[in-house]
TORZAPA-904097 format. One record per residue: x, y, z of N, C-alpha, C in turn; residue in one letter; residue number from 1. Coordinates in nm, 3 decimals, m for minus. Example, Ala and Ser with C-alpha at 12.3 -4.5 7.8 and 13.67 -1.06 7.14 Angstrom:
# residues 2
> 1.319/m0.569/0.780/1.230/m0.450/0.780/1.320/m0.330/0.780/A/1
> 1.285/m0.225/0.708/1.367/m0.106/0.714/1.290/0.003/0.787/S/2
END
This chain:
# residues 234
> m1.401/m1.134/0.785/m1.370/m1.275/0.803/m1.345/m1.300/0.950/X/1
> m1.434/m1.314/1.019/m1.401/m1.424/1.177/m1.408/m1.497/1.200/X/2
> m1.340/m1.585/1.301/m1.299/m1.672/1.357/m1.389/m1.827/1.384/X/3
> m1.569/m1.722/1.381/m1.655/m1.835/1.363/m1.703/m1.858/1.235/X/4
> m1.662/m1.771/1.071/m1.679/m1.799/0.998/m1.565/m1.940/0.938/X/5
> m1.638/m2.080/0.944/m1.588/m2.213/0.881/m1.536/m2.240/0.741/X/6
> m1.546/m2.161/0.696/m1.531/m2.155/0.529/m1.490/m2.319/0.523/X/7
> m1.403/m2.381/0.535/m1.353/m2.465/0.507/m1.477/m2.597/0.548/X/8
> m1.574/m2.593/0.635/m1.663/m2.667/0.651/m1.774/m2.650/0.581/X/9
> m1.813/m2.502/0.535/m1.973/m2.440/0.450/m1.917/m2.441/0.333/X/10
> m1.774/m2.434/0.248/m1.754/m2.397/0.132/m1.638/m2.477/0.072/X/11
> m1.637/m2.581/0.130/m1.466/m2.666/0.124/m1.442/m2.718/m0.022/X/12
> m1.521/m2.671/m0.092/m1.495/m2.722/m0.251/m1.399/m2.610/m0.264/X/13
> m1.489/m2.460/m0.253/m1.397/m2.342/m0.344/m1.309/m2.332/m0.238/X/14
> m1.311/m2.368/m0.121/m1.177/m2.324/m0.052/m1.050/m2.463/m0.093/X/15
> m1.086/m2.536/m0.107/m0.935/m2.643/m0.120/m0.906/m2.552/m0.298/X/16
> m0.965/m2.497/m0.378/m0.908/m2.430/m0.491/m0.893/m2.304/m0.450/X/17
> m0.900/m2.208/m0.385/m0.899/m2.091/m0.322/m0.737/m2.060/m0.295/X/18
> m0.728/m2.171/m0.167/m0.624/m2.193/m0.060/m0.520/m2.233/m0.179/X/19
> m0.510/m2.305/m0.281/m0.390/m2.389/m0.388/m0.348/m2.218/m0.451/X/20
> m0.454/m2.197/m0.507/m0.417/m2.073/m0.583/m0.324/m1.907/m0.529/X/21
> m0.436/m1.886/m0.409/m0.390/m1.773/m0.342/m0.228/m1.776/m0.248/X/22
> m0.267/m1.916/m0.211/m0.121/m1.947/m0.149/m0.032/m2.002/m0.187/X/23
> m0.030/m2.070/m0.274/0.044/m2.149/m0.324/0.099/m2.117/m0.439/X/24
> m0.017/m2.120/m0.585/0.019/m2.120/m0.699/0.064/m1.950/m0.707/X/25
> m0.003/m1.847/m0.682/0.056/m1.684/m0.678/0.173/m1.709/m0.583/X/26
> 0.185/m1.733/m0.478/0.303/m1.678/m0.425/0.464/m1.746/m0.451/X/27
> 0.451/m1.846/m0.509/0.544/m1.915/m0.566/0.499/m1.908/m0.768/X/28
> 0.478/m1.850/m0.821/0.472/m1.846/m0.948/0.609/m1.845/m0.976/X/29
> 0.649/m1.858/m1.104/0.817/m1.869/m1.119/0.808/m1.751/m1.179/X/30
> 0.897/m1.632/m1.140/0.913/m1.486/m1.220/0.879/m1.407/m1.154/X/31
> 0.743/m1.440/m1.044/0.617/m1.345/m0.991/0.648/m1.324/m0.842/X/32
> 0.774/m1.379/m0.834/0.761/m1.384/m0.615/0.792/m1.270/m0.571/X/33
> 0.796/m1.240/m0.437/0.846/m1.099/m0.349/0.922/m1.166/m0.265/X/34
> 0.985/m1.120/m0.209/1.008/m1.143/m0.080/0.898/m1.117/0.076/X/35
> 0.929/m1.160/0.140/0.771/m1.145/0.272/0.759/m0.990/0.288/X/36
> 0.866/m0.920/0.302/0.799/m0.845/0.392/0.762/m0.726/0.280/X/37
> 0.776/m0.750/0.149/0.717/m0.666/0.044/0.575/m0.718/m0.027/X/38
> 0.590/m0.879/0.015/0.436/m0.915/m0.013/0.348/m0.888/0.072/X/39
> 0.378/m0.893/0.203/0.298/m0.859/0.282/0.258/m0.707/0.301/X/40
> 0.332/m0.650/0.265/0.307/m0.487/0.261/0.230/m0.453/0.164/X/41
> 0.237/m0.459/0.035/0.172/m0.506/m0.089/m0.013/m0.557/m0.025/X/42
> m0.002/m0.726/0.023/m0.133/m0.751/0.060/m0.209/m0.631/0.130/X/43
> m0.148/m0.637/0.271/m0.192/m0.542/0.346/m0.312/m0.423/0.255/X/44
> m0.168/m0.315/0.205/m0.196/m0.196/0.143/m0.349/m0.219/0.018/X/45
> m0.373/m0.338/m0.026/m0.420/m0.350/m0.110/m0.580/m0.374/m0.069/X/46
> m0.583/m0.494/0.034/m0.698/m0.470/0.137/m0.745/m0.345/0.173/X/47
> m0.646/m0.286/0.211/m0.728/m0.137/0.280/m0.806/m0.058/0.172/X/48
> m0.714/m0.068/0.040/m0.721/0.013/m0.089/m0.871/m0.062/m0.126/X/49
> m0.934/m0.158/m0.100/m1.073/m0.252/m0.151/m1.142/m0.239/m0.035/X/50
> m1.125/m0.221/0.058/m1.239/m0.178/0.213/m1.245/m0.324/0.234/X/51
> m1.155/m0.454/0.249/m1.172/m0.551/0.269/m1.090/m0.501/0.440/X/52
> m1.203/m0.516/0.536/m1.193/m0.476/0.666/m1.126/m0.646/0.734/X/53
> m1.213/m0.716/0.699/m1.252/m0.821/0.762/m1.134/m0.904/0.711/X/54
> m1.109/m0.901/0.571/m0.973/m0.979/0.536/m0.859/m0.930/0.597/X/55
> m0.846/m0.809/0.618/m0.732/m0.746/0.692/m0.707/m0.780/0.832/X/56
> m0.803/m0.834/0.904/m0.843/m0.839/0.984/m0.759/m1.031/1.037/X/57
> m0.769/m1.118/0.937/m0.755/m1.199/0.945/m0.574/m1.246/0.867/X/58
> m0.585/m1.142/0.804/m0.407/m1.141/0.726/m0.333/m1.097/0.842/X/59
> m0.347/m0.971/0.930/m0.278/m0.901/0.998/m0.199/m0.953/1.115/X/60
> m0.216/m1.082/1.215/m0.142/m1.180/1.242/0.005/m1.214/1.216/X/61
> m0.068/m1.267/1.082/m0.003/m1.343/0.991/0.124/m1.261/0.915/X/62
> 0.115/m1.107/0.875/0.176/m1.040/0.854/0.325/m0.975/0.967/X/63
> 0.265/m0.973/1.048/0.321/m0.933/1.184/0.427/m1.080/1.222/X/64
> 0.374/m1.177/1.213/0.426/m1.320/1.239/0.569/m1.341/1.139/X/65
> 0.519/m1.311/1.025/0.618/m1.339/0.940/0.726/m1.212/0.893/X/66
> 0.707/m1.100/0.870/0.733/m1.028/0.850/0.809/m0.865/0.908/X/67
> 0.644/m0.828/0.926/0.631/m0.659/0.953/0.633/m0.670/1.103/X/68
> 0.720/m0.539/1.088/0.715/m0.441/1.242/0.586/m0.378/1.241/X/69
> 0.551/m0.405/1.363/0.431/m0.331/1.417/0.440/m0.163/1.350/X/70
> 0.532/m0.123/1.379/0.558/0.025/1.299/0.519/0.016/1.166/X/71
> 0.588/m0.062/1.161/0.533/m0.077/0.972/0.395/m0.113/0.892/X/72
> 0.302/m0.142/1.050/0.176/m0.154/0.966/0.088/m0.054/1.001/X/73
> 0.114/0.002/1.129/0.062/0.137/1.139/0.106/0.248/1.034/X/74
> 0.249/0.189/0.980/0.253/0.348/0.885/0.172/0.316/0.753/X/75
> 0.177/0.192/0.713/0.051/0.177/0.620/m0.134/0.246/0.634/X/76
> m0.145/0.206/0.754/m0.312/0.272/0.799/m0.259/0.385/0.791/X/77
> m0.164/0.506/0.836/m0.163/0.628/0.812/m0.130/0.721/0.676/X/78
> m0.055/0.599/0.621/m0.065/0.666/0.473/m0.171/0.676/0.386/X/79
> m0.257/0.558/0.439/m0.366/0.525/0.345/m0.465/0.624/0.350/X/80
> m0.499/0.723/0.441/m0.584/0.801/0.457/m0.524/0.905/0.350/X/81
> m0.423/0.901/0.331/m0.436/1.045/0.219/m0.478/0.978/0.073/X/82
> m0.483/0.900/0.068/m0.541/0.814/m0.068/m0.684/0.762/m0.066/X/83
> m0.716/0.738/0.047/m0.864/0.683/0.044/m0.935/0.782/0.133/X/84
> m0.890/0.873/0.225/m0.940/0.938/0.294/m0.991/0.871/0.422/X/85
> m1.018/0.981/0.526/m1.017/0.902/0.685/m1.120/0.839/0.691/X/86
> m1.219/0.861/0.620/m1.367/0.806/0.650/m1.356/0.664/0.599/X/87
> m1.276/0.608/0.495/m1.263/0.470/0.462/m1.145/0.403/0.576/X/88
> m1.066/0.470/0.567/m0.951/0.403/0.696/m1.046/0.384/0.833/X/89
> m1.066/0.458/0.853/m1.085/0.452/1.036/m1.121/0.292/1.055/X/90
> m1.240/0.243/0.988/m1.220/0.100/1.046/m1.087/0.008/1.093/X/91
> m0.993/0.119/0.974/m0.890/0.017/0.962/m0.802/0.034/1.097/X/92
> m0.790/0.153/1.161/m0.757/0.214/1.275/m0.757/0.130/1.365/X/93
> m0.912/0.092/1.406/m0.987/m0.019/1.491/m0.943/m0.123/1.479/X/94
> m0.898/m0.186/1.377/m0.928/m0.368/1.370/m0.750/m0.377/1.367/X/95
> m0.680/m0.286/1.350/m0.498/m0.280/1.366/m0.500/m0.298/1.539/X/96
> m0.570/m0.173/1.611/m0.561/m0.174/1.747/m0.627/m0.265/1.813/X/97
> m0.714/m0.347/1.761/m0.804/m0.455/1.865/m0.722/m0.601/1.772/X/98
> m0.682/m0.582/1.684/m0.576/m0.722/1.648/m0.457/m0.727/1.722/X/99
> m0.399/m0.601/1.728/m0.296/m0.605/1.806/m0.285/m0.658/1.968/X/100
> m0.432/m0.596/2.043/m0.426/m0.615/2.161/m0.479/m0.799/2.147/X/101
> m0.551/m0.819/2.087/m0.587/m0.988/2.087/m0.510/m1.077/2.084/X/102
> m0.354/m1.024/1.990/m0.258/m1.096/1.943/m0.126/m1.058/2.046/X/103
> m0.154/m0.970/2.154/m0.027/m0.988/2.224/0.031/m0.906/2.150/X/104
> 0.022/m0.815/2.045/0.114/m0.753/1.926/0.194/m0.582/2.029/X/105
> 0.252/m0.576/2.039/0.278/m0.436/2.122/0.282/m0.340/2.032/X/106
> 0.195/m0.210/2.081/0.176/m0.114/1.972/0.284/m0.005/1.971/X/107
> 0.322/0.025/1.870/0.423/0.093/1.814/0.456/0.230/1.945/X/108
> 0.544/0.246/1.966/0.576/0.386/1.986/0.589/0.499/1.920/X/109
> 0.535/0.597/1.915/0.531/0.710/1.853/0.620/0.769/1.810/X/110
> 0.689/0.866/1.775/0.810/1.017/1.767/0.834/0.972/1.640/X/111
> 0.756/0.890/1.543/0.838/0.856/1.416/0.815/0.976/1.302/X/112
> 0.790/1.100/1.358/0.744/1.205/1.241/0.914/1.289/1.269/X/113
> 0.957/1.358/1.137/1.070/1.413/1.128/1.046/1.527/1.100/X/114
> 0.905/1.603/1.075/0.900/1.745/1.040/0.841/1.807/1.174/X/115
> 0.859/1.941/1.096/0.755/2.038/1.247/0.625/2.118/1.133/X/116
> 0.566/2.173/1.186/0.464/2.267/1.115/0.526/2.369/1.021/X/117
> 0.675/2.427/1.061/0.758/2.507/0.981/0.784/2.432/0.883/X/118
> 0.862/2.334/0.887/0.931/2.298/0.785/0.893/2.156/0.683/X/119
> 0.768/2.103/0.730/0.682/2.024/0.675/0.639/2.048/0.518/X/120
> 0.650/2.212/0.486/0.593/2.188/0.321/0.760/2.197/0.225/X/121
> 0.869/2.279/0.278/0.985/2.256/0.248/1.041/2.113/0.224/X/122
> 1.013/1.984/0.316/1.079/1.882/0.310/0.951/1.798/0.252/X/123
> 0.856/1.834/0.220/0.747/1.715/0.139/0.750/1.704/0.013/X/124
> 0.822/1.917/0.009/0.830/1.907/m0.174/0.969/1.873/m0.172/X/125
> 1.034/1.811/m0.106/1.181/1.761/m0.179/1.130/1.601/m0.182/X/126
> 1.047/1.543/m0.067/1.061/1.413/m0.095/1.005/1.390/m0.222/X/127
> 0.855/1.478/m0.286/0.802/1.485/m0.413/0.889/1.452/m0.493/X/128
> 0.980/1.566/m0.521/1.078/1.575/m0.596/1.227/1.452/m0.641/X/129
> 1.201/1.410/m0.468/1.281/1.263/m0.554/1.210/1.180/m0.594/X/130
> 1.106/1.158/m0.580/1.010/1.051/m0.626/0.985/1.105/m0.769/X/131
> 0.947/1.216/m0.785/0.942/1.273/m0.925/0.972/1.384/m0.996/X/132
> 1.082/1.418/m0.989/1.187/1.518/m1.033/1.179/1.614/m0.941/X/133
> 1.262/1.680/m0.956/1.275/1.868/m0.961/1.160/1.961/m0.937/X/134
> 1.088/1.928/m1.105/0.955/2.010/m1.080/0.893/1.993/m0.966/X/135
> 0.887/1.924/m0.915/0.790/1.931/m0.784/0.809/2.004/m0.674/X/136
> 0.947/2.083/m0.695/1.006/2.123/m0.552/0.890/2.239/m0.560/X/137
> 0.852/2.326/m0.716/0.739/2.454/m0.735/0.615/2.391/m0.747/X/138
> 0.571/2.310/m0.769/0.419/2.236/m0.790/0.333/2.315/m0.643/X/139
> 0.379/2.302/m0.530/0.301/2.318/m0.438/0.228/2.490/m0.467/X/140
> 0.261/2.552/m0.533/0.252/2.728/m0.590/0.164/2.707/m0.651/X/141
> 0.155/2.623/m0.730/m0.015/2.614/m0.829/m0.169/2.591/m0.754/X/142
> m0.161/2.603/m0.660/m0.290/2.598/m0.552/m0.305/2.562/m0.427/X/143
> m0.395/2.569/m0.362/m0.374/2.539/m0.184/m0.398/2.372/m0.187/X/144
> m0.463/2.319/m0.288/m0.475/2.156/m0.326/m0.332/2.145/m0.305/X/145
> m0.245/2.184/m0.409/m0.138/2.128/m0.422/m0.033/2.154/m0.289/X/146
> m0.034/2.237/m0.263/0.029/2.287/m0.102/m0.017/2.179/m0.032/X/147
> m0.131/2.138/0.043/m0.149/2.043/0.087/m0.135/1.912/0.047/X/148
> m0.092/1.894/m0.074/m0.039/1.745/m0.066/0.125/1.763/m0.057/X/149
> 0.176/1.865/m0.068/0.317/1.855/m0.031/0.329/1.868/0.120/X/150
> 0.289/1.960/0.184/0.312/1.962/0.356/0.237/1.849/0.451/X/151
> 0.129/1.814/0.389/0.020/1.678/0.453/0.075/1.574/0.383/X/152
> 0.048/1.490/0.258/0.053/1.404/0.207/0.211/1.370/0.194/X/153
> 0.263/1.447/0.164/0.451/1.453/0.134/0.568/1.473/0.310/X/154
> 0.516/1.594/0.332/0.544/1.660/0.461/0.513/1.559/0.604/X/155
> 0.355/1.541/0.602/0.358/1.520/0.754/0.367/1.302/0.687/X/156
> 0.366/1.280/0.629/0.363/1.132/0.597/0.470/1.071/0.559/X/157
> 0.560/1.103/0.430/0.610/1.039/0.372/0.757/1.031/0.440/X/158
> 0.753/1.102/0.461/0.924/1.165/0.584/0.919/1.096/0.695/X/159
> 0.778/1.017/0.769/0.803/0.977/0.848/0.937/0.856/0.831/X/160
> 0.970/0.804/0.966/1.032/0.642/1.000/0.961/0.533/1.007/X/161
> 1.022/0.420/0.945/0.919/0.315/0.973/0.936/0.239/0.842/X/162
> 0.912/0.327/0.722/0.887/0.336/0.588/0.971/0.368/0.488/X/163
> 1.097/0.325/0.394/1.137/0.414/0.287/1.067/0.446/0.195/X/164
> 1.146/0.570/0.132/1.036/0.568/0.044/1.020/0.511/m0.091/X/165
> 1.063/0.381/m0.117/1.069/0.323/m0.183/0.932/0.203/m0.133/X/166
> 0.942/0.158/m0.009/0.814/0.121/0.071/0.668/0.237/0.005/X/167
> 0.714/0.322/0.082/0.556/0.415/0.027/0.531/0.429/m0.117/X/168
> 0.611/0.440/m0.194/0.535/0.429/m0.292/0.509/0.307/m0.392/X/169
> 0.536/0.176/m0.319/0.508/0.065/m0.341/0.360/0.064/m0.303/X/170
> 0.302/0.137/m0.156/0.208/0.073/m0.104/0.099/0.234/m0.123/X/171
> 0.185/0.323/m0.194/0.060/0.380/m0.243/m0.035/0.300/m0.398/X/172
> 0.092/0.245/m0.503/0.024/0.191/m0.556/m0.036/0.087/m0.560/X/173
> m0.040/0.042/m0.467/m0.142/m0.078/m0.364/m0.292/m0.008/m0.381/X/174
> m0.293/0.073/m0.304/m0.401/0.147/m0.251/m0.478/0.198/m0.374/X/175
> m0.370/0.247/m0.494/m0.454/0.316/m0.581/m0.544/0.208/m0.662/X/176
> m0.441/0.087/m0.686/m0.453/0.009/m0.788/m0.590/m0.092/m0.721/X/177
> m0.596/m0.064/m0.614/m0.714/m0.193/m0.533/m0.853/m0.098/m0.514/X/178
> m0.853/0.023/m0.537/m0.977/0.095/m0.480/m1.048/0.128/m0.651/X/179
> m0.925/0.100/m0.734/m1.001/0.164/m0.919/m1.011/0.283/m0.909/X/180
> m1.070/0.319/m1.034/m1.124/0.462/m1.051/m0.984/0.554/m1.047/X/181
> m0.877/0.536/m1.060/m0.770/0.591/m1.012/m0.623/0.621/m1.126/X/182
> m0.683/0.574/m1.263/m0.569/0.514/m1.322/m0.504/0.634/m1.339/X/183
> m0.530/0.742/m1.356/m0.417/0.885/m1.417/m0.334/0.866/m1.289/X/184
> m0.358/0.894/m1.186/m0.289/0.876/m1.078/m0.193/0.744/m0.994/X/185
> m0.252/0.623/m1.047/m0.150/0.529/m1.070/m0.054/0.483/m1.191/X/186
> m0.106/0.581/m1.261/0.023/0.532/m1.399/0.159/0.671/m1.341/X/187
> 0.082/0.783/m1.298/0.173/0.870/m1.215/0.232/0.805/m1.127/X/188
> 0.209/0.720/m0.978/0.290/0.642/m0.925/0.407/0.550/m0.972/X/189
> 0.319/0.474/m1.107/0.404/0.409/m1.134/0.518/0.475/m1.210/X/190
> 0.485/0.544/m1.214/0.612/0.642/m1.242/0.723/0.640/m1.144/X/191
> 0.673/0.712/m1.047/0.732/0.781/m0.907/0.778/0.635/m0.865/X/192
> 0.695/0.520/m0.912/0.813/0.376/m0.861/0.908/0.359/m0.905/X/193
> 0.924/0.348/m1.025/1.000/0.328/m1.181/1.140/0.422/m1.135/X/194
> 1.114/0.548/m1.067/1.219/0.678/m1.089/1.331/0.635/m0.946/X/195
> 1.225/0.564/m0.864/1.291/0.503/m0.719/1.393/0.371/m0.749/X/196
> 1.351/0.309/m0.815/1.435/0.169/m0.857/1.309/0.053/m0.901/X/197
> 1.214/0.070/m0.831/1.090/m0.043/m0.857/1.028/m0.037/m0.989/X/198
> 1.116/m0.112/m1.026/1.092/m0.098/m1.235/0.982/m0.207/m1.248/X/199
> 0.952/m0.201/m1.391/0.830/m0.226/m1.440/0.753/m0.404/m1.406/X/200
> 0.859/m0.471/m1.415/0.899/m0.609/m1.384/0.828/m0.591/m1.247/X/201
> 0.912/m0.514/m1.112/0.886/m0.586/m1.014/0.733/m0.496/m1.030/X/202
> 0.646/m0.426/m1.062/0.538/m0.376/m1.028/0.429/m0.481/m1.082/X/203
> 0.498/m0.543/m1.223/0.428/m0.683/m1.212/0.389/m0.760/m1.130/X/204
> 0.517/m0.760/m1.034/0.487/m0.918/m0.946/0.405/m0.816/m0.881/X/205
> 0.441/m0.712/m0.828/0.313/m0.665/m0.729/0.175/m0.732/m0.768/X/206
> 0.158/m0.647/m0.893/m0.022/m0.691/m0.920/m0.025/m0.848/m0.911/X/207
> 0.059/m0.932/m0.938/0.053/m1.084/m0.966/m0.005/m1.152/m0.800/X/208
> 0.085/m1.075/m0.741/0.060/m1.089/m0.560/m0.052/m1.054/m0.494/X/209
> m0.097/m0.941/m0.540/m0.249/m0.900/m0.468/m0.332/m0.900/m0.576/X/210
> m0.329/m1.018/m0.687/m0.467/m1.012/m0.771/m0.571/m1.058/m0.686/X/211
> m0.519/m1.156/m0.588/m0.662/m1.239/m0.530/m0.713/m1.185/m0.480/X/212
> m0.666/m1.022/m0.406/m0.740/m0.986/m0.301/m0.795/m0.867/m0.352/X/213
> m0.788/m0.874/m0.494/m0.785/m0.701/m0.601/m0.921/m0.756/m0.662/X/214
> m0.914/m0.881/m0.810/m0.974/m0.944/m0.843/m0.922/m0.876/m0.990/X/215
> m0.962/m0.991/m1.091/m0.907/m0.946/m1.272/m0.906/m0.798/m1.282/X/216
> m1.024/m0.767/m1.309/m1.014/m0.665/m1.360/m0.949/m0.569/m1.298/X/217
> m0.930/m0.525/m1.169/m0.840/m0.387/m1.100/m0.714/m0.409/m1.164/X/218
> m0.657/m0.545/m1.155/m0.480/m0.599/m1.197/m0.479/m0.550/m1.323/X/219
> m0.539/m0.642/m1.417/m0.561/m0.567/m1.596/m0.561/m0.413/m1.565/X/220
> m0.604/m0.352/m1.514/m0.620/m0.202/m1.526/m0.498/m0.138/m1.505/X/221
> m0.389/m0.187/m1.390/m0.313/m0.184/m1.306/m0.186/m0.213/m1.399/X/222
> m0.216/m0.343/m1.414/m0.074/m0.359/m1.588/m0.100/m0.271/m1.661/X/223
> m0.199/m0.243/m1.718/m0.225/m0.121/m1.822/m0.158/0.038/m1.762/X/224
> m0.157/0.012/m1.654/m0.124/0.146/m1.638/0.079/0.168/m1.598/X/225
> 0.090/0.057/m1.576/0.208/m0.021/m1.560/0.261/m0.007/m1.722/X/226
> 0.255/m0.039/m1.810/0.256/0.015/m1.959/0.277/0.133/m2.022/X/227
> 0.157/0.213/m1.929/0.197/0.351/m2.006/0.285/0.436/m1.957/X/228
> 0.295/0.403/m1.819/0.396/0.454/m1.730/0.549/0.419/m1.799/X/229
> 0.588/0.267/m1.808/0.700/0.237/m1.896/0.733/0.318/m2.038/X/230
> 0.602/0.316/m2.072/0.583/0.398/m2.228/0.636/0.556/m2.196/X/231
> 0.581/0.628/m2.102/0.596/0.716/m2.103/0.754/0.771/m2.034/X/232
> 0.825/0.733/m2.000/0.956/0.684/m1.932/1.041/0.650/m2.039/X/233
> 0.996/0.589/m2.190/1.126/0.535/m2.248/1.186/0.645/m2.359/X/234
END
């Protein structure tokens, strides 16, 4: 979406219903609201999770304006690569750093990582582990897969600053729930939300918030998995 695309002049029918709905009627639904800087984290995460480059592109402003620390949207592009992998992020890399410099936005300062190479798979399987029990502190022993998502995905990410982890795993299930194909692994999140405090209710409003930018069917999939997760929890 750029700056010389008019929508509102080539398409002004579906955009005056577009603009009522996406902005208006979702973000004020009665039951369904967030607060900004969890909707916007939410949007964000959910774009990246759909390869919507160009919408991100045009939210990210707007996010920053109202909301998010510059830190806080870079730690989104860096989490997202362990979920979608680098080859889908990197655009996203680009259009964070050339929005930022367009917008005057000052880019984050660095040192926000809390592990070292030693002690990175020790503290990824504890953050695991609060997100989803105990067991996880041994999970990383069942294969070098699993090792690497505790010292990479857990270790060098989730520990960072910037982010609780009540944040990350809001905006992993962003990512899972907007890309599909994903549901064993987002009814697992929604777990790992559920165990944090982000109960079933607010994972609603999530999907309610980024349906527009998800579309029906990912959300339906997304409640459904929102369901069994509750189901499996009671």
């Amino acid at each position: 979406m750029t700056e010389t695309m008019n929508f509102h002049k080539t398409d002004s029918e579906f955009m005056e219903r577009w603009e009522a709905f996406a902005y208006n009627e979702v973000v004020n639904e009665p039951g369904q609201t967030l607060d900004e800087t969890t909707r916007y984290l939410a949007v964000l995460a959910a774009l990246i999770g759909s390869q919507s480059v160009d919408a991100y592109r045009y939210y990210l402003p707007k996010a920053v304006e109202s909301a998010l620390t510059p830190a806080m949207v870079k730690e989104v592009v860096y989490q997202a690569v362990d979920y979608l992998g680098f080859g889908r992020v990197f655009p996203f890399f680009a259009a964070t750093n050339e929005v930022f410099e367009a917008n005057g936005i000052p880019n984050p300062e660095e040192n926000r990582g809390t592990t070292t190479m030693e002690d990175r798979l020790e503290k990824g399987a504890a953050a695991q582990a609060e997100i989803f029990g105990s067991q996880m502190l041994e999970a990383w022993k069942a294969g070098h897969i699993n090792r690497w998502l505790a010292s990479n995905c857990f270790g060098d990410i989730y520990t960072r600053k910037g982010l609780d982890l009540k944040q990350r795993e809001l905006i992993t299930f962003c990512f899972l729930a907007a890309q599909g194909g994903c549901e064993p692994q987002l009814t697992s999140h929604a777990i790992g939300n559920m165990n944090l405090g982000n109960d079933k209710e607010f994972l609603v409003r999530v999907v309610s918030q980024i349906l527009p930018y998800i579309g029906y069917p990912k959300s339906l999939n997304a409640n459904r998995c929102i369901e069994n997760a509750a189901t499996q929890m009671a």
